[in-house]
C-alpha positions as CSV (number, residue, x, y, z in Angstrom):
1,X,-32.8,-9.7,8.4
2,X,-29.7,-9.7,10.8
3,X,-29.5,-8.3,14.6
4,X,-26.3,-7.5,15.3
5,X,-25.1,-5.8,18.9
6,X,-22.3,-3.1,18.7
7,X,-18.5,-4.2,19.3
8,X,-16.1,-2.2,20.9
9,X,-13.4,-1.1,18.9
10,X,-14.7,-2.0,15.8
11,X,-12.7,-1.9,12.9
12,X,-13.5,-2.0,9.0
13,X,-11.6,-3.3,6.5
14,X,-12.0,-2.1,3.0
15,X,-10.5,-4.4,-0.3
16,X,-9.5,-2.6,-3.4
17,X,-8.4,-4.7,-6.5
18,X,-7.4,-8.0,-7.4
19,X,-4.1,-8.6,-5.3
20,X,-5.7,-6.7,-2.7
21,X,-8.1,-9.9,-2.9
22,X,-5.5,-12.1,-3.1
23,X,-4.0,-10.7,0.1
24,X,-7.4,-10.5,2.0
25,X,-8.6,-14.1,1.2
26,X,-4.9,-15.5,2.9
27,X,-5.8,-12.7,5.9
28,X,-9.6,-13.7,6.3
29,X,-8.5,-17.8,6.1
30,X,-5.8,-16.7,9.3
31,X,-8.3,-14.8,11.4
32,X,-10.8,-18.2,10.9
33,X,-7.6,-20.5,11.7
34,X,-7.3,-18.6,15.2
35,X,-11.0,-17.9,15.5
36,X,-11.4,-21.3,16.0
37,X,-7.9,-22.4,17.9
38,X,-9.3,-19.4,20.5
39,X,-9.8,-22.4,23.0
40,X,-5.8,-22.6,23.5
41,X,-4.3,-21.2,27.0
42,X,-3.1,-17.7,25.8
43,X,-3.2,-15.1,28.7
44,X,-6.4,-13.0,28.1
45,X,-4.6,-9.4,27.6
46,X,-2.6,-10.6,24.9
47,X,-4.8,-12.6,22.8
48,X,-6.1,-11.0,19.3
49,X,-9.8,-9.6,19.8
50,X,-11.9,-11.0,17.0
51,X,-15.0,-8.9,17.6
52,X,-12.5,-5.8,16.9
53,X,-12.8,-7.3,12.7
54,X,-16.2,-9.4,12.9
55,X,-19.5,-8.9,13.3
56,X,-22.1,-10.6,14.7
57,X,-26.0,-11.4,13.3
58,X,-28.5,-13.7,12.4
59,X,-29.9,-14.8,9.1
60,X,-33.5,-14.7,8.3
61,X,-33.7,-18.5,9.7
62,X,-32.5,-17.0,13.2
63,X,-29.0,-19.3,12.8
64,X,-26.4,-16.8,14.7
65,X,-23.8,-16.0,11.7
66,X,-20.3,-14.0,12.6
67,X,-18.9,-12.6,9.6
68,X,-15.7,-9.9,8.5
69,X,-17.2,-6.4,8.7
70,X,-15.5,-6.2,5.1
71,X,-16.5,-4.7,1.8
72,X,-14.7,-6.0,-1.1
73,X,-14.7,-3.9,-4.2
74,X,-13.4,-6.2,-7.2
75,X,-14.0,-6.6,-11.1
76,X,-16.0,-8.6,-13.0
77,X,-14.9,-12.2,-13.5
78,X,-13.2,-12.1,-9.9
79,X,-15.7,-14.2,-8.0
80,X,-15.4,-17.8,-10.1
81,X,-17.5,-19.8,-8.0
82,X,-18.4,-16.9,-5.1
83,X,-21.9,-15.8,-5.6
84,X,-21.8,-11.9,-5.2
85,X,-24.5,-12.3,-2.2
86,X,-23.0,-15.1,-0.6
87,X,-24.7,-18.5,0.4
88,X,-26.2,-16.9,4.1
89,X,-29.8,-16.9,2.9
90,X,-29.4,-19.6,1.0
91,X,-30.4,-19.4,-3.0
92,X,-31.6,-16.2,-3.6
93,X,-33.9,-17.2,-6.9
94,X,-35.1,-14.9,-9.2
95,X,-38.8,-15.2,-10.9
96,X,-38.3,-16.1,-14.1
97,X,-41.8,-16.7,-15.4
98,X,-42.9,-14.6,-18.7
99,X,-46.0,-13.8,-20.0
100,X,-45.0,-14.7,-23.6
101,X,-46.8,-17.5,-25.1
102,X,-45.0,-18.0,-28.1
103,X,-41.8,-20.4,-28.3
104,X,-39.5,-20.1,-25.6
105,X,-35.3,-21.0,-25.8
106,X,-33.4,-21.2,-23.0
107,X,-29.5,-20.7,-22.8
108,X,-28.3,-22.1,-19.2
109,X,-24.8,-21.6,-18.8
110,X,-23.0,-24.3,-16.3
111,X,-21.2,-23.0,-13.1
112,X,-17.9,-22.3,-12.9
113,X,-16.1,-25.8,-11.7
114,X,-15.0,-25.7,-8.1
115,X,-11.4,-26.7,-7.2
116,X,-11.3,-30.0,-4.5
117,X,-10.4,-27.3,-1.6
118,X,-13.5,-25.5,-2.4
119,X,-15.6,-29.0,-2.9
120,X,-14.1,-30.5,0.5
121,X,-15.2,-27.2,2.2
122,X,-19.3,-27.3,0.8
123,X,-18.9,-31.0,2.2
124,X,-17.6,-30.2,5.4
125,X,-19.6,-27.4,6.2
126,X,-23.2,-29.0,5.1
127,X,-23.5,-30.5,1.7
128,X,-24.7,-29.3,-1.6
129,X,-28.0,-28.5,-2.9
130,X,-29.6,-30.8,-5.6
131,X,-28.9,-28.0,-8.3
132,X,-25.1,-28.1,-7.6
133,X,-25.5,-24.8,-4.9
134,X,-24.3,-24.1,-1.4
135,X,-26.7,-25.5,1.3
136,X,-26.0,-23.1,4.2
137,X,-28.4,-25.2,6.5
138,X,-25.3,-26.9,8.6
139,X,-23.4,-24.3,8.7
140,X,-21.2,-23.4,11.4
141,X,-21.1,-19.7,11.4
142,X,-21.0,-18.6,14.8
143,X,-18.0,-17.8,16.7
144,X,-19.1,-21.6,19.1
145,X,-17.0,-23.8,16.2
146,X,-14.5,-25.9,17.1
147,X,-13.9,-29.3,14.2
148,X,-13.9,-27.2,11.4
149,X,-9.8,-26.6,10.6
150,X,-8.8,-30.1,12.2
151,X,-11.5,-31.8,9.6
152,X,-10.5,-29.7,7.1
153,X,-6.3,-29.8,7.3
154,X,-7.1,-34.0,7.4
155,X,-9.0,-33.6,4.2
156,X,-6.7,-31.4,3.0
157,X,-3.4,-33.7,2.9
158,X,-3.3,-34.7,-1.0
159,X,-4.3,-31.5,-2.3
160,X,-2.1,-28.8,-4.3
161,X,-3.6,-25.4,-5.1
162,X,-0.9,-24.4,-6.5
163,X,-1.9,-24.9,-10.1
164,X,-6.1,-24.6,-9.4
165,X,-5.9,-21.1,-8.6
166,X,-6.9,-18.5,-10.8
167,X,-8.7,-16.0,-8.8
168,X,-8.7,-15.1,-4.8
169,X,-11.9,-16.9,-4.6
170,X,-10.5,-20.3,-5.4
171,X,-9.1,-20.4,-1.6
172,X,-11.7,-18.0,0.6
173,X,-12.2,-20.5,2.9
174,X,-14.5,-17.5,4.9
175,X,-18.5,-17.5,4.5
176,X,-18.9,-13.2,3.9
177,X,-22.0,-11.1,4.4
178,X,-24.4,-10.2,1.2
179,X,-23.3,-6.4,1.5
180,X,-19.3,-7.4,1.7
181,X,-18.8,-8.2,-2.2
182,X,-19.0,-4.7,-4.5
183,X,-18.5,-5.9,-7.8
184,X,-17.4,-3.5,-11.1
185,X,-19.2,-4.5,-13.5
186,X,-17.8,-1.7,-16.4
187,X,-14.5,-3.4,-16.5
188,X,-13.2,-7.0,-16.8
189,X,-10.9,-8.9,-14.4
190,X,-8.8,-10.6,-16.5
191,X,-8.7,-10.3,-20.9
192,X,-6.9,-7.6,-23.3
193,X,-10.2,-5.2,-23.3
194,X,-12.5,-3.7,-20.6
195,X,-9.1,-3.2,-18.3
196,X,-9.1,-1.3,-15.0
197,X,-5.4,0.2,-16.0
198,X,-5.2,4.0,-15.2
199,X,-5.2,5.9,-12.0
200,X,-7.9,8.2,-13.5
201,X,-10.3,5.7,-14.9
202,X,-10.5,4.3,-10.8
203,X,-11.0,7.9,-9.8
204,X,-13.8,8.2,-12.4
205,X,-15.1,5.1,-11.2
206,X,-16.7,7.5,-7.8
207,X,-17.7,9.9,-9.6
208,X,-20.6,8.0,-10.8
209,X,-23.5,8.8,-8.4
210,X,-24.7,5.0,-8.5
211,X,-21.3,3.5,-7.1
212,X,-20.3,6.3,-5.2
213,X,-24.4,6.2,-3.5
214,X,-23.1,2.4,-3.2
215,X,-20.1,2.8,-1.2
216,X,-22.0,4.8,1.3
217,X,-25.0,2.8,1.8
218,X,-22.4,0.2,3.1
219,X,-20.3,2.2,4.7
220,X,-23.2,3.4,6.3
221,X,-24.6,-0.2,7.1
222,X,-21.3,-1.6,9.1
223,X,-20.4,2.0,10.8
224,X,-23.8,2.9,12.3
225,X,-24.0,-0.9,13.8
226,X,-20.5,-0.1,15.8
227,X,-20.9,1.2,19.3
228,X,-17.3,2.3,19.0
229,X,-15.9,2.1,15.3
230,X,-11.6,2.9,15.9
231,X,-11.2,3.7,12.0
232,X,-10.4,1.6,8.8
233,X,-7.8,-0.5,7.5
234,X,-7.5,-0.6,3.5
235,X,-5.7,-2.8,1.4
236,X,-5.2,-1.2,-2.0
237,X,-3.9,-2.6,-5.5
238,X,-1.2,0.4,-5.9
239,X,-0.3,-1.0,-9.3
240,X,-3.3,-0.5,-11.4
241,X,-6.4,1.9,-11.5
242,X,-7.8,0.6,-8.5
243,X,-5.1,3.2,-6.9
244,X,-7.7,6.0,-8.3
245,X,-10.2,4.1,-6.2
246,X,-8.5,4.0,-3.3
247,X,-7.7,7.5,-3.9
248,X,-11.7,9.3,-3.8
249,X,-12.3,6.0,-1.0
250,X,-9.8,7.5,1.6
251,X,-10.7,11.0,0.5
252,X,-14.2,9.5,1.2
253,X,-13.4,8.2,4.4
254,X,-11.5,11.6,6.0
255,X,-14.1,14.2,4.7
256,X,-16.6,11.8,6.6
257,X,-15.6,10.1,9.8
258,X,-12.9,13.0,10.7
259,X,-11.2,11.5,13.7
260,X,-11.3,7.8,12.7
261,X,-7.6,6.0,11.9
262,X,-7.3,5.2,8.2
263,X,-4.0,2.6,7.6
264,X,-3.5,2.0,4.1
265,X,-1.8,-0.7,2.8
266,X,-0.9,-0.2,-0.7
267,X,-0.1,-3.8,-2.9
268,X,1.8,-4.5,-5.5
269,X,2.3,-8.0,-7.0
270,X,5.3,-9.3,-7.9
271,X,6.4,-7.9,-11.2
272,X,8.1,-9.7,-13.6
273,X,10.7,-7.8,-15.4
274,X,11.2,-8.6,-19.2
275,X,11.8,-5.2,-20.7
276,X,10.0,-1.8,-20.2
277,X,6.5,-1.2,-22.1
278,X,3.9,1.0,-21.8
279,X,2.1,-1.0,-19.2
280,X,5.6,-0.7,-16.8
281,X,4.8,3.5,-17.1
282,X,1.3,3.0,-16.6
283,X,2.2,0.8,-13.0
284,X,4.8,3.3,-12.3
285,X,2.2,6.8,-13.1
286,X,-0.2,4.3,-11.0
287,X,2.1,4.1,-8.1
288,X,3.4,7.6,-7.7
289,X,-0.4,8.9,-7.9
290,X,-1.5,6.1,-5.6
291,X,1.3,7.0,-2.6
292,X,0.6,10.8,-3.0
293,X,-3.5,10.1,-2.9
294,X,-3.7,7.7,-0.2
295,X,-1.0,9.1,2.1
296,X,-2.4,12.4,1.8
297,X,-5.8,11.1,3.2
298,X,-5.1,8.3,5.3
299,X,-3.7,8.1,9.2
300,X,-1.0,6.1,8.1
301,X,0.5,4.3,4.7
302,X,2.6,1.4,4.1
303,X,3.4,-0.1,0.8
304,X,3.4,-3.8,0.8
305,X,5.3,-5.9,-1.5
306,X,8.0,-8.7,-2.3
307,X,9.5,-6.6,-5.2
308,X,12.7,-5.4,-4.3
309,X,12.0,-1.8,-5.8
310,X,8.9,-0.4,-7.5
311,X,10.3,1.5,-10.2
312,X,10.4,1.0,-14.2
313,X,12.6,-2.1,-13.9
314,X,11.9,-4.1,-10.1
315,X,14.6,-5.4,-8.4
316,X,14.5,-9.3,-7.8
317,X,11.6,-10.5,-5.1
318,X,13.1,-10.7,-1.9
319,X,14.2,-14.2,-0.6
320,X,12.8,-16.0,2.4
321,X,15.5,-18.4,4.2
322,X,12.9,-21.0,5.5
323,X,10.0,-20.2,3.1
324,X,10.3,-21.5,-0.9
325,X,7.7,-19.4,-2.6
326,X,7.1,-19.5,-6.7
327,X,7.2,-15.5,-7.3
328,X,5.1,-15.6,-9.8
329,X,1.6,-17.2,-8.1
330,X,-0.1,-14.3,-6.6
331,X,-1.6,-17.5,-4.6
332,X,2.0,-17.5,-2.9
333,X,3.1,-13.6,-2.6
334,X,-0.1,-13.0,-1.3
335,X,0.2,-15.4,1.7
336,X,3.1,-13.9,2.4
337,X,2.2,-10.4,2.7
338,X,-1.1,-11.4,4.5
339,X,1.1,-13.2,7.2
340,X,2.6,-10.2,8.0
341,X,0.0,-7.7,7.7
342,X,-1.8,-10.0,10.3
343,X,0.6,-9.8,13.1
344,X,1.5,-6.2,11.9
345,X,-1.8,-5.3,12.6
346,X,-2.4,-7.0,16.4
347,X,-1.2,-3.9,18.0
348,X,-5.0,-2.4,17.8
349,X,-6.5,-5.7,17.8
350,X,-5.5,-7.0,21.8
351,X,-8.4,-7.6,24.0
352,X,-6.7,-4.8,25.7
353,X,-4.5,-2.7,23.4
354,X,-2.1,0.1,24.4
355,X,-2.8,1.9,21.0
356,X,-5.7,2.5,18.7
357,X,-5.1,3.1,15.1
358,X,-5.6,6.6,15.1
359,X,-2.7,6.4,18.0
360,X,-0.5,3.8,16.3
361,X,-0.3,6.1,13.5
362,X,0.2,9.0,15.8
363,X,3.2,7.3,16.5
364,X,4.9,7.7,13.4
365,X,3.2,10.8,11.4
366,X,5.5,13.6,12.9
367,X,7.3,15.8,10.8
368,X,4.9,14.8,7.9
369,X,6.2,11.2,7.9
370,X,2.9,9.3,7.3
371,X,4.6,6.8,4.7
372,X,6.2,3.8,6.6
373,X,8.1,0.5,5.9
374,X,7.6,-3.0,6.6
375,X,10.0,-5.9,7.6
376,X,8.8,-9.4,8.8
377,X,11.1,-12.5,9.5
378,X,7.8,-15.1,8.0
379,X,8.9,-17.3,10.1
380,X,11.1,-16.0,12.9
381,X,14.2,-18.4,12.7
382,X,14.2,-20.2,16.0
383,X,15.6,-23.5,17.1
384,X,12.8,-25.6,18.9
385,X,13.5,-25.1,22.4
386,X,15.6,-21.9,22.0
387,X,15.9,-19.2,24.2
388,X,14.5,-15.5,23.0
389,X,17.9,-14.0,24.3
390,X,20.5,-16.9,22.2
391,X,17.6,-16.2,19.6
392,X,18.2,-12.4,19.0
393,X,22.0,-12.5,19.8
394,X,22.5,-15.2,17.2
395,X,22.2,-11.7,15.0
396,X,24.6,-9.5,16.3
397,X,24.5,-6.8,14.2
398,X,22.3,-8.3,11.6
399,X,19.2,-7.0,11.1
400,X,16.4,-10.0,11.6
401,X,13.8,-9.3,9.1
402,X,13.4,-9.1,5.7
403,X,12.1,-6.0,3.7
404,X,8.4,-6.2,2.3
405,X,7.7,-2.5,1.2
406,X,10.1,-2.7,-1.7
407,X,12.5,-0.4,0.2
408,X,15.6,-1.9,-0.5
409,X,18.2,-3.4,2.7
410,X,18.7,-0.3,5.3
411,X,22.1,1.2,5.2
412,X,22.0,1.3,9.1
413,X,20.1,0.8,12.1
414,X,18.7,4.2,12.2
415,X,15.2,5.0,12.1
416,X,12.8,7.7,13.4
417,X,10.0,5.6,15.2
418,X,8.9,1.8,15.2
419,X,6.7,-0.8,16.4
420,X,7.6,-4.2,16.5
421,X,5.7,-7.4,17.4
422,X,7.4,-11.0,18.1
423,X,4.6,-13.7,18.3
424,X,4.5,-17.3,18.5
425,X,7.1,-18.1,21.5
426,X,6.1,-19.9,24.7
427,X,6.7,-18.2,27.7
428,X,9.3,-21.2,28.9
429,X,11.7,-20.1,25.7
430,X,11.2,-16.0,27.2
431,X,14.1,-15.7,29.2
432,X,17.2,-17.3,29.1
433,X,16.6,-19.7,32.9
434,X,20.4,-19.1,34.0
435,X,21.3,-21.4,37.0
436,X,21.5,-19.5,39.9
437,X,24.8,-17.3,40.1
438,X,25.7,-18.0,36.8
439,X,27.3,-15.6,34.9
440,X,25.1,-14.0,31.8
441,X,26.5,-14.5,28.3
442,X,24.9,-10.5,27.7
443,X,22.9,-7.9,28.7
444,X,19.8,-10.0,27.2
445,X,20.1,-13.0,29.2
446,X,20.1,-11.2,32.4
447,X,16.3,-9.6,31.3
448,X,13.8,-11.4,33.6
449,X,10.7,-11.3,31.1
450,X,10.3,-11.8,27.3
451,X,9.3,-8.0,26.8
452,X,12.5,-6.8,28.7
453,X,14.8,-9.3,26.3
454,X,12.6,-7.4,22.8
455,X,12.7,-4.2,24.4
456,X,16.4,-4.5,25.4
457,X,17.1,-5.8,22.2
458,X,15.8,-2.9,20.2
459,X,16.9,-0.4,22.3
460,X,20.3,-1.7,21.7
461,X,20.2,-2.3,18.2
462,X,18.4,1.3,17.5
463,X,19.4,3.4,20.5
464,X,17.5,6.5,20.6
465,X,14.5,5.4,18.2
466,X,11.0,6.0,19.5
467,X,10.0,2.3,19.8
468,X,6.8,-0.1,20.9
469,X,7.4,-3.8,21.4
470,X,4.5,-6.4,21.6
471,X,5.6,-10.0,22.6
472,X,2.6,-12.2,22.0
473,X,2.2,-16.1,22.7
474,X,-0.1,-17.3,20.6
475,X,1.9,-18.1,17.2
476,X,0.3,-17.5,13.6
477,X,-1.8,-20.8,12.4
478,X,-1.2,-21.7,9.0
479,X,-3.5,-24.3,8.2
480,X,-4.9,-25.2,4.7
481,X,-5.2,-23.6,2.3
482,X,-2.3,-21.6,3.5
483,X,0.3,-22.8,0.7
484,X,2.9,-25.4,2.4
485,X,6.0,-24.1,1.0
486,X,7.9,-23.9,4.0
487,X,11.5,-25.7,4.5
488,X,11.8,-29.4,5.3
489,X,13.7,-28.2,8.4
490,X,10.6,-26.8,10.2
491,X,8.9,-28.8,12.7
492,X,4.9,-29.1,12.8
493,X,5.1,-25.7,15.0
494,X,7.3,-23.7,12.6
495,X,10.7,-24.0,14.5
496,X,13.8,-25.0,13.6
497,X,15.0,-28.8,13.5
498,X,18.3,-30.0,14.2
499,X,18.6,-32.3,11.1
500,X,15.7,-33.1,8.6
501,X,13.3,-35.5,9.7
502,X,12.7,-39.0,8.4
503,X,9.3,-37.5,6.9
504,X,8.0,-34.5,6.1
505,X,4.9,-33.2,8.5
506,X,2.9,-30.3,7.5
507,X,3.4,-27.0,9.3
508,X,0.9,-26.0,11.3
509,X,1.6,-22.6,12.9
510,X,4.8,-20.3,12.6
511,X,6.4,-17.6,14.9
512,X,6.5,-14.5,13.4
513,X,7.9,-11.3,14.1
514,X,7.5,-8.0,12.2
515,X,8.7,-4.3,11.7
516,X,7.0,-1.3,11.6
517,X,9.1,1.6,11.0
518,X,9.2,4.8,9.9
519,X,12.9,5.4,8.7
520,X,15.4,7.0,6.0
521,X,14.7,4.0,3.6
522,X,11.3,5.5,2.4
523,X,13.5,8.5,1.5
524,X,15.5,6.7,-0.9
525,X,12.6,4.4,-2.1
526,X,10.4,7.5,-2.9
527,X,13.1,9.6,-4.3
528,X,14.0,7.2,-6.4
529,X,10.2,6.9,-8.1
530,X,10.4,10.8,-8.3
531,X,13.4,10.5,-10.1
532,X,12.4,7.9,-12.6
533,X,9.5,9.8,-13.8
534,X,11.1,13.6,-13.5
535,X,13.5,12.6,-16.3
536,X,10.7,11.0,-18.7
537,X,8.2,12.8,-20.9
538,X,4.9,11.7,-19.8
539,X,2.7,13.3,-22.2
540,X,3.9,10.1,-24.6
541,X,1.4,8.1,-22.5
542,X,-1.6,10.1,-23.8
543,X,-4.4,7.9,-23.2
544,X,-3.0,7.4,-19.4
545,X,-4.0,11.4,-19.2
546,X,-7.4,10.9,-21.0
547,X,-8.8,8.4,-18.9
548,X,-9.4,11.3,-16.5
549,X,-6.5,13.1,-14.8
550,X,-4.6,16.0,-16.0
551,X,-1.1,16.5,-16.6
552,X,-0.8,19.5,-14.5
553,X,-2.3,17.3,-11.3
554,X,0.0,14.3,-12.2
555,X,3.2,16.9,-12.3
556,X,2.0,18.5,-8.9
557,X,1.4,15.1,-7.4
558,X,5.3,14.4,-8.9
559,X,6.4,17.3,-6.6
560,X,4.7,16.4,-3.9
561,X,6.5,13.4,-3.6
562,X,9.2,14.8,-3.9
563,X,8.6,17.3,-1.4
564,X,7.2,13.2,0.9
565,X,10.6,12.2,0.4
566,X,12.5,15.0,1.7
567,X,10.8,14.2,5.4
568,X,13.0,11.4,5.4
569,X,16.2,12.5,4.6
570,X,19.0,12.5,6.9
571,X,22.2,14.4,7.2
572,X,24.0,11.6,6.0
573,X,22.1,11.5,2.5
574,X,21.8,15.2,2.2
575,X,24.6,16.0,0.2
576,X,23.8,13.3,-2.5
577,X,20.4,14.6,-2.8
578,X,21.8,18.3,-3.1
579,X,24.2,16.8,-6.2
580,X,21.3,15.3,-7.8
581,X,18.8,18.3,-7.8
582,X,21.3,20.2,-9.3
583,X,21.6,17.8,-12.0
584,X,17.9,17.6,-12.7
């Protein structure tokens, strides 16, 4: 069936939910955009490893395939056009002959209609099959392509997803493995009925022998392959029941590979906030079970999201200077949130990395502080031919990224540990190239590489912080169908123009730089959840308790993050929370 060799550092990345979908097909589409832009001079240390994400094999026809080491757990209705096996063996009939002799009526429903992305992309990549299906016999699945993206972003001028998408699969632009796709079958993906909606009802979900026998076999199928597996990264929906999922999956995943990093990214969409319902406690009950669960059994957590506060009535979405999203397409949030994730995540993904997972999170998990935040500048704001020193000092004080774990703005620069990566900058923009004897304009301009001027930089702006800096070249490639809602005033390569151009070119890669940190923010954003639901009645949501938790575990799991928070307070918040509790 397939041969595939082990790969050093393997990672494998689990999908859990619908948004989690929508994340993962922006993050699978950027890992194929640089897969195949590999060829550009990058210097071999710093360069993203895809082997530590892919996996290599070889269908039944012997063609050499190289596909995400990914299972996908999603609802029914999810996969439009996507068959659930994929199209790497080609059509996978069933016999449908009967031994009835009688009349015969058949019922043949037509396939779902594909958007012109996803028709330019069967073209491109070898044609259809006379009944309408995939034809995988051209395709280029091995890690030797090169045409793919340029033929594709040429054929992609004209065309607007925007108002074509319905479901992640509308924009996968990445061929996936027959084992990747786990689909639900007892609940629907979109509808009133059949709804995935309670934290106990996902929970429920592994309890059944036949998916939880399932999980393993693939689990099993990926891991034993990997000569060295470094642990698992998760994107979770945090918002609805799939949190339960997530919940037994990393409980799953610590009982049985002890010793492997687990990062958990838990997602939540954009909310829309018109008046408090049932369904706003539900996300909420959802949310506070979900961060207690998967913290508790993962390396690391991070919630993910342009919300600006989770609670019972979200804050607006955060604003992007040079990026003009529509908050309500999960087609656009999503490609946000992927962006980051993707350069959050290179760290344990160099061709030679300082820091494994289970050491990135080692990094940050002292004192019981396994919950962090996330800040990106999507893109970095950089004026084409710029310095990295006039770059960061053009901040002062400021801080340059913007929150995306729904957080809220940091009162001050302080924060426990961080890792922070800066990608996309040539090494002639580094350093500042002072004539000789010239005066420096500041400590940053007199660094003589690009990782003195970060590390400087940080260690200015957050003296006495345990921090890791990671200044990478090669700058995140955003080709189709990566949304182009980016400002007029970015050139093709994602930098900053002096005036607008006399027409508008399509950007093609960014700079990007993101924040890890673990810091007193996640105090206030957790306290403020515990808080919300401490003064509330929850045993008005009944049928949120009989889909399968009890209320005495959802009022211990309250404490307990209460007790999360308190890891983050600091001295300067601890008389505010002392007021409070003896309020409550």
């Amino acid at each position: 069936m397939f041969e595939a060799g082990g790969t050093p550092r393997a990672a494998l990345t689990l999908q859990l939910g619908s948004y989690a979908g929508f994340v993962g097909a922006h993050w699978w589409n950027l890992q194929d955009a640089a897969l195949h832009c590999e060829s550009e001079a990058q210097e071999q240390e710093r360069k993203v490893c895809p082997d530590v994400l892919y996996r290599a094999g070889r269908t039944r026809g012997r063609q050499e395939t190289y596909t995400p080491r990914l299972i996908l757990m999603d609802l029914k209705g999810s996969l439009n056009s996507l068959k659930q096996e994929g199209c790497l063996y080609g059509d996978m009939k069933i016999d449908s002959s009967v031994a009835w002799q009688g009349n015969l009526m058949t019922h043949q429903e037509d396939p779902p209609a594909k958007n012109l992305f996803l028709q330019d992309l069967s073209k491109l990549e070898g044609g259809m099959s006379s009944d309408g299906d995939f034809s995988p016999r051209a395709l280029p699945l091995s890690k030797d392509v090169s045409q793919l993206p340029t033929q594709l972003h040429v054929s992609q001028k004209g065309h607007q997803l925007e108002g074509s998408v319905r479901v992640w699969s509308d924009y996968l632009r990445v061929r996936l493995h027959p084992r990747s796709i786990f689909t639900i079958h007892q609940y629907n993906d979109d509808g009133e009925s059949s709804q995935l909606e309670a934290f106990g009802q996902g929970e429920s979900l592994l309890h059944d022998p036949t998916y939880l026998e399932e999980l393993e076999d693939r689990l099993h199928f990926y891991v034993e392959e990997c000569d060295y597996l470094q642990g698992f990264q998760i994107l979770c929906d945090l918002n609805n029941g799939f949190s339960g999922v997530g919940a037994k999956v990393t409980e799953l995943l610590h009982d049985e590979y002890s010793g492997r990093g687990i990062l958990t990214w838990g997602l939540t969409p954009v909310i829309h906030n018109v008046g408090v319902s049932w369904k706003d406690f539900y996300r909420l009950m959802n949310t506070v079970l979900g961060i207690v669960h998967l913290s508790s059994h993962s390396s690391l957590f991070c919630p993910l999201s342009l919300n600006g506060s989770l609670g019972l009535k979200p804050e607006a979405p955060v604003t992007l200077p040079y990026v003009h999203y529509d908050a309500s397409l999960n087609y656009h949030s999503s490609a946000i949130l992927a962006t980051a994730l993707d350069t959050l995540s290179a760290p344990y993904r160099l061709h030679s990395s300082q820091f494994s997972m289970v050491q990135l999170a080692d990094a940050f998990n002292s004192s019981g502080r396994k919950v962090v935040a996330t800040g990106a500048a999507v893109p970095f704001p950089m004026a084409y031919g710029q310095s990295l020193p006039d770059a960061l000092c053009s901040y002062q004080l400021a801080v340059p990224w913007t929150p995306l774990s729904s957080c809220g703005e940091q009162k001050d620069s302080y924060c426990f540990a961080q890792s922070v990566v800066l990608r996309g900058i040539g090494k002639e923009n580094h350093i500042s190239n002072l004539p000789p004897g010239s005066q420096p304009k500041s400590a940053l301009h007199a660094c003589e590489t690009g990782e003195e001027v970060l590390g400087s930089y940080l260690h200015a702006r957050c003296p006495g912080t345990f921090s890791t800096s990671y200044l990478l070249q090669g700058p995140c490639k955003v080709l189709p169908p990566y949304p182009q809602f980016f400002s007029a005033h970015l050139n093709k390569q994602g930098f900053l123009l002096d005036k607008l151009p006399s027409c508008s070119t399509a950007v093609e890669s960014i700079p990007v730089l993101t924040a890890l940190q673990s810091s007193p923010a996640v105090y206030s954003a957790l306290y403020s959840l515990y808080k919300e639901l401490h003064r509330v009645d929850v045993r008005r949501w009944a049928s949120f308790f009989s889909a399968g938790i009890e209320l005495y575990d959802f009022q211990e799991a309250l404490h307990e993050l209460r007790t999360l928070s308190q890891c983050y307070k600091t001295s300067s918040e601890l008389d505010e929370s002392e007021d409070e509790a003896d309020s409550d």
